[in-house]
DRENLUMDO-505538 format. One record per residue (C-alpha): x, y, z. Coordinates in pm, whole numbers, padded with zeros to 5 digits, always signed. Each point is the difference from the previous one (the first is absolute). Layout:
XYZ
...
This chain:
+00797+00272-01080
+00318-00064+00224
+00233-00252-00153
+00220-00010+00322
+00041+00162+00337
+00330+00005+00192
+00015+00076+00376
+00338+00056+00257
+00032+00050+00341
-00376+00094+00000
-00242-00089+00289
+00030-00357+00020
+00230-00076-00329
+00350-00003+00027
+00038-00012-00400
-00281-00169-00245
-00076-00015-00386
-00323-00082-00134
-00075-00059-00335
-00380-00006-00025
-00247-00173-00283
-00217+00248-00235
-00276-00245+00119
-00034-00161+00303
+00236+00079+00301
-00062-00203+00365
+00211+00111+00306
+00057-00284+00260
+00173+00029+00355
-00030-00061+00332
-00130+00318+00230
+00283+00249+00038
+00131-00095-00347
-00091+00352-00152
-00303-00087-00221
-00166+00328+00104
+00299+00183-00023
+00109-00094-00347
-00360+00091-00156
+00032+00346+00153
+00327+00055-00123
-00138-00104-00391
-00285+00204+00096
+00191+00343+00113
+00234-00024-00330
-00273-00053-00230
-00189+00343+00123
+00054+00338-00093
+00228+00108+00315
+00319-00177-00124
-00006+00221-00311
-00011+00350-00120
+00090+00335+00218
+00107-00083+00374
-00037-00374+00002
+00256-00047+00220
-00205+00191+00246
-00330-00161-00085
+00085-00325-00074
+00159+00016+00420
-00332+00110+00103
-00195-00269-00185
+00240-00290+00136
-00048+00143+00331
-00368-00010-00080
-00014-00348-00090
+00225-00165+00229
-00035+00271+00309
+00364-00077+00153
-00018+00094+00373
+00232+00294-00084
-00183+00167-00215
+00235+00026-00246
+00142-00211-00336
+00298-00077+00178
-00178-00192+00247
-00090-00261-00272
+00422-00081-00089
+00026-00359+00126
+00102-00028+00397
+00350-00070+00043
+00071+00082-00371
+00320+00223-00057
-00080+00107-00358
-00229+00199-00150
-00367-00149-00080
-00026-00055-00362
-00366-00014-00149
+00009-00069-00421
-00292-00114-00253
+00021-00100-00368
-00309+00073-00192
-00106-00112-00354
+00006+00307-00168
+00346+00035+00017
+00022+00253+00357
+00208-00086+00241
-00015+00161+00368
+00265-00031+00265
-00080+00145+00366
+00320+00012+00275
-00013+00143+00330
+00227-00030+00342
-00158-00092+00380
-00033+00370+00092
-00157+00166-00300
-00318+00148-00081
+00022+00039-00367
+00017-00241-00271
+00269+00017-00258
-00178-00127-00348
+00160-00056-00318
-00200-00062-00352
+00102-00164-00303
-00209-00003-00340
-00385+00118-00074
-00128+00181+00283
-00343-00201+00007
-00195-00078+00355
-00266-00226-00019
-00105-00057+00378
-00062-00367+00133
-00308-00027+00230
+00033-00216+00335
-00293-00167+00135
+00132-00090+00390
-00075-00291+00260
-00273+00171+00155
-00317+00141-00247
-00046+00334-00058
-00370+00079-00119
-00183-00018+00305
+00305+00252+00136
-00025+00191-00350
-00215+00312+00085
+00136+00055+00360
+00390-00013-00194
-00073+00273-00264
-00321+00240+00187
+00109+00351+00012
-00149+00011+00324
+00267-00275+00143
+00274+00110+00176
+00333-00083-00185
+00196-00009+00310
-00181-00267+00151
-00008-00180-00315
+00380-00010-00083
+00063-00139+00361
-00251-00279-00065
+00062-00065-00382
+00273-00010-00249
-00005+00132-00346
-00055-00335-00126
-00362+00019+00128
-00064+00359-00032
+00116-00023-00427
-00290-00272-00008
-00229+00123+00118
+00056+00305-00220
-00046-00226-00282
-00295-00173+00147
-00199+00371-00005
+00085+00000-00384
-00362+00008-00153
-00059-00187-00336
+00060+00222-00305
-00305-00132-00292
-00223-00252+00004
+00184-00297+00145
-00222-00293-00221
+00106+00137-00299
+00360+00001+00135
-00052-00342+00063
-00101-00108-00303
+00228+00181-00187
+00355-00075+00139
+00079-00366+00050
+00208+00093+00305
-00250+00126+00223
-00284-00286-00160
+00208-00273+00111
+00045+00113+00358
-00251+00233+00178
-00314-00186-00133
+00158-00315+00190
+00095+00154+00295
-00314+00195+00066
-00179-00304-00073
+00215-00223+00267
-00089+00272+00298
-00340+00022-00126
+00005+00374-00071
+00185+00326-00075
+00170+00238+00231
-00124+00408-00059
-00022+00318+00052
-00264+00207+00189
-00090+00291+00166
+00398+00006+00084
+00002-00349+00119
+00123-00325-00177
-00311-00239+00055
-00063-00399-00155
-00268-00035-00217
-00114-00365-00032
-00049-00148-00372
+00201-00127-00240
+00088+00026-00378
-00230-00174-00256
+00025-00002-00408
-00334+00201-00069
-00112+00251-00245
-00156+00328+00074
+00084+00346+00134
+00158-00044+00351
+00088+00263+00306
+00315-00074+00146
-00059+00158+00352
-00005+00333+00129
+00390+00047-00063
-00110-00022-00379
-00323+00080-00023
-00185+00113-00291
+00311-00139-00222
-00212-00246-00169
+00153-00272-00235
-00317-00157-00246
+00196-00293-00093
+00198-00125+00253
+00063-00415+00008
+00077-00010+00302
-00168+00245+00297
+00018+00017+00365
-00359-00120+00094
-00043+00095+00372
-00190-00148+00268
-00307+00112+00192
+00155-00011+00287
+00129+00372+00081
+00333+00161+00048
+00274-00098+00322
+00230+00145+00126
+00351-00125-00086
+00054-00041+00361
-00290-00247+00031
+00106-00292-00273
+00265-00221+00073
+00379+00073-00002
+00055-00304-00217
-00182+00219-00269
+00121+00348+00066
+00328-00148-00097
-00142-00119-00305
-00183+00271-00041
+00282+00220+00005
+00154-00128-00349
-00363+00058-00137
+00031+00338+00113
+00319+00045-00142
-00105-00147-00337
-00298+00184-00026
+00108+00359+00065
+00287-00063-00200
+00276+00072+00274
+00133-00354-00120
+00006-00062-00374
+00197-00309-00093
+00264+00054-00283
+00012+00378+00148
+00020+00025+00345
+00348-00136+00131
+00049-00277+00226
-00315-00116+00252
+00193-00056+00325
-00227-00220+00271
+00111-00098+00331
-00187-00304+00115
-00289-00014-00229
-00120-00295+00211
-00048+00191+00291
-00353-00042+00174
-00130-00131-00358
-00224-00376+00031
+00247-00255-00194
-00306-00066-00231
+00068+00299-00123
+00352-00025-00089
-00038-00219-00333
-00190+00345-00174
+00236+00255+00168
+00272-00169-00170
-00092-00056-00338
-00145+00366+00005
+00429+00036+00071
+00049-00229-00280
-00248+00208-00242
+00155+00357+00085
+00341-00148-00073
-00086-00084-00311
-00100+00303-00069
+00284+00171+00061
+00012+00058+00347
+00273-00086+00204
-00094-00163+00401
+00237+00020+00230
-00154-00248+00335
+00154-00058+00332
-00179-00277+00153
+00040-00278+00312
-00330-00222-00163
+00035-00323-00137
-00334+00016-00172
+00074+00294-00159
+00346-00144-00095
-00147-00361-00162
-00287+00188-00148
+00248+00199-00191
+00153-00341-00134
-00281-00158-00074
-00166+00305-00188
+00327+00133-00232
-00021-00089-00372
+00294+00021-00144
-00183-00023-00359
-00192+00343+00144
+00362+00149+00048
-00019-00023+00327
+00336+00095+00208
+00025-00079+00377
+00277+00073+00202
+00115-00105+00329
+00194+00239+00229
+00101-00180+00326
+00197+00188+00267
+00179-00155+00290
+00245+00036+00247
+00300-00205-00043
+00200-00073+00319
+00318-00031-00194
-00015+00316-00155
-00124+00365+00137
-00306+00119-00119
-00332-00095-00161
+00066-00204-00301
-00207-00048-00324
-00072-00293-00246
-00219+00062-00354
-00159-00234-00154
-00309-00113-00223
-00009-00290+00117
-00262-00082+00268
+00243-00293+00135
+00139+00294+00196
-00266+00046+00230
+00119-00382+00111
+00300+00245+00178
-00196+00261+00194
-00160-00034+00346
-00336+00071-00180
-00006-00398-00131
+00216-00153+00287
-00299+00141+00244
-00305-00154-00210
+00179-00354-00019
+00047-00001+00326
-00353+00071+00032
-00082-00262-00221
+00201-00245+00152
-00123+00070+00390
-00358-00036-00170
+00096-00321-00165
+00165-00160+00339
-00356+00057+00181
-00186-00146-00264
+00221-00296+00019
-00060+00006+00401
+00376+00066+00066
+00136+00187+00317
């Protein structure tokens, strides 16, 4: 997991530290306050390009792939109007330390590592959903041109991931690892099915988990791996296969953290840091209560959530839900822009009271109180 990430002249940071919870980590800001930006940046130094042979060269290339800078190159990322060098750096728990520099008109990276060389890759789930675009992002038959104009990498690594198939008999998975029992049963159940594979495409298949004895057939991603005495089993509907495309975006978002769960592309306590940008995207607010404490539930497992979000649902869901006797560990990020100073600014703190300063709560009490002033027959 990253313990903290430090950022300098660097798209839209002029200099930032960020010291980030093992648990729990929400991002809060205004548009143009460099959400996005700073989950990329975690994202790039977790992966496999900012080590090893030539990652100078290959960790330019990926930061030009996930930020595609008009020039084309990793210069075009140093902050405008900066004078210095851009500065990229990330603290991780293991004890590695990597430190990225590069000037306006370069097109290499200079990296420097200090202690284990160890990569453990975050994933990033972005704004938009990616499983109804999954197939058309990683066909052969798609033309990679086209697709790098239209995408970046951030999208194309997913769905990558999302074509993962499940490896064994996923009840029996289930049942025996209290990290993935706690979570996927309760997530397919909330979207009232399970996302995959067939024939090549990634399709829903209505149903929902039951505690039931028996031999069971997972699907046709697993079948003939039968598991006699499953507790708990997948018990599909009658109703036949969709097509990802044809269920509501609400649930391919969900359904994407099922997917990820299931074909073990995210395994909490293993995988490093789930990165999210604006989980609440397109997803019904009654949903929001079970997407969180299925957050909630993976932290505690080990898995560190990193969230950038604008929803104040989301946001008072997440206070309601934490239990502290559970070990539960939020932490709020806000970034602003301070008129008195230059730059995008940052405040920590687990304390929800924070979200009283951002434009997130100032926006819904002004809702409230426009709503109350009608109600009351004022002009």
């Amino acid at each position: 997991m990253i313990t903290n990430l430090k950022l300098k002249n660097f798209t839209a940071f002029t200099e930032l530290s960020i010291d980030f919870s093992p648990g729990i980590n929400i991002i809060l800001g205004e548009n143009g306050t460099g959400k996005t930006q700073l989950l990329k940046a975690i994202l790039a130094l977790n992966g496999p390009e900012a080590r090893g042979k030539l990652a100078g060269e290959r960790l330019a290339r990926k930061l030009c792939r996930l930020y595609l800078p008009l020039s084309e190159k990793v210069g075009g990322l140093r902050r405008s109007g900066s004078r210095g060098e851009a500065m990229l750096s990330a603290s991780f728990a293991w004890g590695q330390e990597i430190t990225v520099r590069f000037k306006g008109a370069d097109t290499e990276t200079r990296v420097q590592v200090s202690g284990k060389e160890h990569a453990v890759p975050a994933i990033f789930i972005p704004t938009k959903e990616v499983l109804s675009l999954a197939r058309g992002l990683s066909v052969e038959e798609a033309d990679p041109k086209t697709i790098d104009l239209i995408f970046d990498d951030s999208y194309i690594d997913l769905a990558k991931l999302l074509f993962e198939k499940v490896d064994g008999n996923l009840s029996r998975k289930i049942q025996e690892d209290p990290r993935l029992s706690s979570i996927i049963p309760r997530i397919t159940n909330l979207i009232g099915g399970k996302y995959t594979l067939k024939g090549g495409n990634i399709c829903f298949q209505a149903g929902q988990y039951k505690e039931r004895g028996g031999p069971t057939i997972e699907d046709a991603e697993t079948a003939g791996q039968v598991f006699k005495s499953s507790k708990v089993q997948f018990v599909p509907a009658e109703s036949t296969q969709l097509s990802s495309s044809m269920t509501a975006e609400g649930f391919r978002k969900i359904g994407m953290l099922q997917r990820l769960l299931s074909n073990g592309s995210l395994i909490p306590g293993s995988t490093g840091p789930l990165l999210w940008d604006e989980p609440e995207s397109n997803l019904n607010p009654k949903l929001m209560k079970d997407l969180v404490l299925a957050f909630l539930e993976l932290a505690r497992n080990g898995q560190q959530v990193i969230l950038a979000t604008h929803d104040y649902v989301l946001l008072k869901w997440f206070d309601l839900l934490m239990n502290k006797g559970k070990g539960d560990h939020v932490v709020f990020h806000r970034l602003f822009r301070d008129a008195a100073s230059e730059g995008i600014q940052l405040e920590s703190k687990s304390d929800y009271n924070i979200i009283g300063r951002s434009a997130i709560s100032s926006t819904f009490a002004e809702l409230y109180d426009e709503d109350v002033k009608r109600a009351l027959g004022a002009d």
